[in-house]
N, C-alpha and C positions, 0 to 999 in steps of 0.2 A: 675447506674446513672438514676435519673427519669427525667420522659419526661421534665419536668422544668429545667431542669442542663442541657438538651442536646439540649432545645432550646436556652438558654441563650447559652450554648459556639459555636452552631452556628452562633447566632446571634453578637455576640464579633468576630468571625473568619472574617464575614461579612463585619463587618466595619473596621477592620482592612485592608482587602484587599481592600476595599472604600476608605481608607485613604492612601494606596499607592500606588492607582492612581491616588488620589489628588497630593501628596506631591510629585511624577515626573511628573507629568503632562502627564502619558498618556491616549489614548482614552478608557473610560468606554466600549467598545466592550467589548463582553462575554468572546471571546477566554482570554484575559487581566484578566475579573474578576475571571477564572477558575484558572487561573498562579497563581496570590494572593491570591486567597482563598485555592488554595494548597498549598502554600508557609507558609502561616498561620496557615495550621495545624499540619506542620512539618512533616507528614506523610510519604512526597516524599524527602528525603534527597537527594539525587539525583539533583531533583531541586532549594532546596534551596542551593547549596553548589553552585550549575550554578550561579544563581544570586548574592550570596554573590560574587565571583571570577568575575563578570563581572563588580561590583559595585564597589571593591575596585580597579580592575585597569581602569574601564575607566572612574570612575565615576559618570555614569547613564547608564540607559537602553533603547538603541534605538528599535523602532519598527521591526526592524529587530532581532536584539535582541531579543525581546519576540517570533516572528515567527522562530526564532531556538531554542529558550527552548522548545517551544512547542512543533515543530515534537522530538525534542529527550526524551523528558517526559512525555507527556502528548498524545499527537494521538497515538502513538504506544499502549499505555494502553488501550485507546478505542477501537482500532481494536481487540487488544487480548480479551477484555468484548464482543466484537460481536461474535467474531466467540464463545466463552466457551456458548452466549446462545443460537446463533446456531445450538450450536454442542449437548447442552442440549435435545435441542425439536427435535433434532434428536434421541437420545438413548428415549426419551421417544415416539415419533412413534415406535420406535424397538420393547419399553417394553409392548406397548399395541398388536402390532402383535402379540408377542410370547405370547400373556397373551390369545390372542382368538386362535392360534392355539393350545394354550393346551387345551382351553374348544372343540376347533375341535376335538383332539386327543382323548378325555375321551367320546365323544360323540359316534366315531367311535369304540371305545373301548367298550360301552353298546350296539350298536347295534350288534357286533359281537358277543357278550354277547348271545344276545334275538337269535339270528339266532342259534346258537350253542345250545340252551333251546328248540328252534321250532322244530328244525331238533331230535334231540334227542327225545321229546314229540311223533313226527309226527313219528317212526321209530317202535311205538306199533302200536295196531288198537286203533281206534279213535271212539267216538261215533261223530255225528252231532255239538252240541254243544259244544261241548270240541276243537271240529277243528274250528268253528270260530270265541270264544277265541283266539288260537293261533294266526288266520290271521289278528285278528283286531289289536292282539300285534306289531304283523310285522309290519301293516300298520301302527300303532300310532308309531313306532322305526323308521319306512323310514321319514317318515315325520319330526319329530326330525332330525333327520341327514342331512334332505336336509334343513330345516329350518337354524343349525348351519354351511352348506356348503354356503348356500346365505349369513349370516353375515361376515361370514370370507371374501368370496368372495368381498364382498362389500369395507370391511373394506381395505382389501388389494390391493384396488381400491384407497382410498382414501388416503391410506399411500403412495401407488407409487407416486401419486400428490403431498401429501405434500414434502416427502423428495424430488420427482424434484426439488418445488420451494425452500427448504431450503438449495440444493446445491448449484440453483442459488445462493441465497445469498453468500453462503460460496465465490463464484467465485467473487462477487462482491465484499465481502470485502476483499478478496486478491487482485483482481486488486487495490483496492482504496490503500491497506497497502504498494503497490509499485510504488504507484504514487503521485508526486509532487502536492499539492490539488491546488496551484493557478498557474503554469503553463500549468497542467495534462501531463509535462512530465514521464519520468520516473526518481525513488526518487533514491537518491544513494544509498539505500540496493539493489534496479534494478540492477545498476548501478554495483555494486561489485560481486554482482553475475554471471552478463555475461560477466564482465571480467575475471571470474575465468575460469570461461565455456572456454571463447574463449582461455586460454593461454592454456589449461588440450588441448583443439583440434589441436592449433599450435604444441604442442609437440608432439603429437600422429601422426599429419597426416604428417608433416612440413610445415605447410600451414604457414602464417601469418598474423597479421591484423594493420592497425594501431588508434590511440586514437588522436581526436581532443581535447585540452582544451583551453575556451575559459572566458575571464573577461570582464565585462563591466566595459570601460572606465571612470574613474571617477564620478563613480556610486554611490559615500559615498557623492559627493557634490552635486552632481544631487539630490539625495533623501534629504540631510537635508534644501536643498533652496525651491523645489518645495514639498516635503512633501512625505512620504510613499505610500498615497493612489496612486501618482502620481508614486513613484516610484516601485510599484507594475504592476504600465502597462509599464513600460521600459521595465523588465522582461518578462512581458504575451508578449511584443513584439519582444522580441531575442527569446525566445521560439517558436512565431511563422515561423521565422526566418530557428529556425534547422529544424523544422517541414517539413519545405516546402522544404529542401536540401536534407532530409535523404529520403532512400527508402528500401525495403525489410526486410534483415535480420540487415540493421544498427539500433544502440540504440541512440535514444539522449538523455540523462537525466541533471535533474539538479543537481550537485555537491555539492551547499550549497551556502547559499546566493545571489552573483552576477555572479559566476562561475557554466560554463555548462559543460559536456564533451560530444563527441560524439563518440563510437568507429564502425569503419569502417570494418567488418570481408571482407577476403579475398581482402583486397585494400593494392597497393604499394604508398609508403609515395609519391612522388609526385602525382600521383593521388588523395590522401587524401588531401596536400596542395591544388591541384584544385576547391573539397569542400571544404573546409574551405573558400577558397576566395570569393567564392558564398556567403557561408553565411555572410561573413562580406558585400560584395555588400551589401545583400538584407537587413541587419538592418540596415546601412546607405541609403540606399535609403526610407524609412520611413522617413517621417517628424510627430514628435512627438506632441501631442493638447491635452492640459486640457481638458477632457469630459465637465465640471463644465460651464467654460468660454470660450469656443470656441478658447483660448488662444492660440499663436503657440510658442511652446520651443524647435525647433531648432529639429536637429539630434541628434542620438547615434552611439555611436563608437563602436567596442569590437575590442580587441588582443587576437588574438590566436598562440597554439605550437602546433606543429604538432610532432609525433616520432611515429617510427613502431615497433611493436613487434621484438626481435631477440632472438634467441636460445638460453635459460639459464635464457631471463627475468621474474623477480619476480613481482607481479603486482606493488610492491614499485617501482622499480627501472624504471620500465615502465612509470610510473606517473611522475619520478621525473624527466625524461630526458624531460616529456611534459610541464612539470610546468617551468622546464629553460629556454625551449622553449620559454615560454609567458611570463615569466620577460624578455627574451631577446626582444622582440616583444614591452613591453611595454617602455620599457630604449632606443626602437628603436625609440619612437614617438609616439607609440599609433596609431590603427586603423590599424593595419598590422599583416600579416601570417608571424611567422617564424618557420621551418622546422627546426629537427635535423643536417640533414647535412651542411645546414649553420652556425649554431650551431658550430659545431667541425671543418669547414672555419675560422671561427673568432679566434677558440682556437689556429689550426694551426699556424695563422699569429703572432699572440701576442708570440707563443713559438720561 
């Protein structure tokens, strides 16, 4: 393809994703024009199968919406492109190491060379002149040697520096690939991983823990009356919320969309409803304000389930006793803690 065919079909890619921002009306932001313009080149199947499935059942594509296409198609890819060039300019520091300690190695290789010629020369008799020949050889072979021990040296100076900083990075973009980018809690890959950790250490030790999950209360009409931007700081505000409840070894992450979970290691489930009800406190005690217009919109509710790990649970079956929990919670009224064992109260009665 010549550079003319492949600015034209960028250029058509372009406007294509120009025009389906136009034509649903969402915000021209970058993150939007990357969606579309990947969408448009069909590249990411993956992604367009998301949004064809999201289009024909609901419709259209809410802003939230595209903020879960994105972390599941698109950031993830970006973090896997950081760390491969990361990890690049790392094997190339490597390759220029080993590139100077071979010429170190071939260096030490002719002086022992020269010293094995000296000594062998030096083992006749010598006239004057002929001995310091030899000695100037020596001296011009040490000087070599020590010249190529100062580069190596040097360089190997410089390499310890660089690969420091480029593991920092490495560390950076790992923290960043496990965390929620507009919360900065932690993302649900966190999230699934130290729940596996924790159920692999309940079995091992007998210990147990338990799993807060919690939903914001009508949080789909909250966002489509006052807007995404707005209901993007509901969120940064239940987040600050676990933030401020959890401590030590607890996780809080974000679950996906309006849904957080917390899991509480070594806590017995009324202890853990204790937290929970903290947290729901401290998001309803927030009075919520348009940055924009100093506007005031009232409180936020969340309903949370509380359930404790028990001997035999699968991380599904764990989650699903907490998820009942918080339809029960929300069929309760909204804005309230319900625990398992009130949970299996209810069933009791009804049986």
């Amino acid at each position: 393809m010549s550079d003319h065919d492949e600015f034209a079909r960028t250029l058509a890619n372009a406007e294509t994703a120009l025009g389906q921002i136009r034509a649903l009306g969402h915000q021209a932001t970058p993150r939007n024009f990357e969606i579309w313009y990947t969408y448009a080149t069909g590249h990411n199947q993956a992604l367009n199968q998301s949004i064809n499935e999201t289009l024909v059942g609901e419709g259209r594509l809410t802003e939230q919406d595209l903020g879960r296409i994105y972390d599941k198609h698109l950031s993830a890819i970006r973090f896997v492109d950081r760390i491969d060039e990361v990890g690049a300019r790392i094997i190339g520091e490597i390759d220029q190491v080993k590139s100077m300690i071979s010429v170190a190695i071939d260096s030490a290789d002719h002086y022992s060379k020269s010293l094995s010629g000296a000594k062998k020369e030096m083992s006749n008799p010598l006239e004057r002149e002929q001995l310091r020949l030899i000695v100037e050889t020596l001296v011009r072979a040490t000087k070599e040697v020590e010249e190529a021990n100062h580069s190596l040296q040097k360089r190997l100076v410089d390499s310890r520096q660089e690969i420091n900083t480029l593991q920092e990075n490495l560390e950076v973009v790992r923290t960043e690939s496990l965390t929620d980018p507009l919360t900065t809690l932690a993302n649900r890959k966190f999230f699934e991983d130290a729940i596996t950790r924790m159920i692999e250490e309940a079995e091992a030790k007998g210990t147990s823990f338990s799993v807060v999950l919690t939903d914001i209360d009508q949080f789909k009409k909250f966002n489509d009356t006052y807007g995404h931007l707005t209901g993007d700081q509901v969120l940064r505000l239940v987040a600050m919320a676990l933030k401020q409840n959890v401590k030590g070894q607890d996780v809080a992450a974000r679950y996906g969309g309006e849904e957080f979970v917390v899991l509480l290691p070594k806590t017995a489930l009324m202890a853990a409803v204790t937290v929970a009800d903290h947290i729901r406190r401290a998001v309803m005690g927030k009075e919520l304000m348009r940055r924009s217009t100093g506007e005031t919109l009232g409180r936020v509710t969340i309903s949370l389930g509380v359930a404790s790990w028990q001997k035999g649970d699968t991380v599904a079956a764990l989650l699903e006793r907490a998820d009942s929990c918080l339809y029960a919670a929300k069929r309760a009224g909204r804005n309230c803690v319900i625990a398992e064992t009130a949970l299996d109260a209810s069933v009791a009665q009804v049986a």
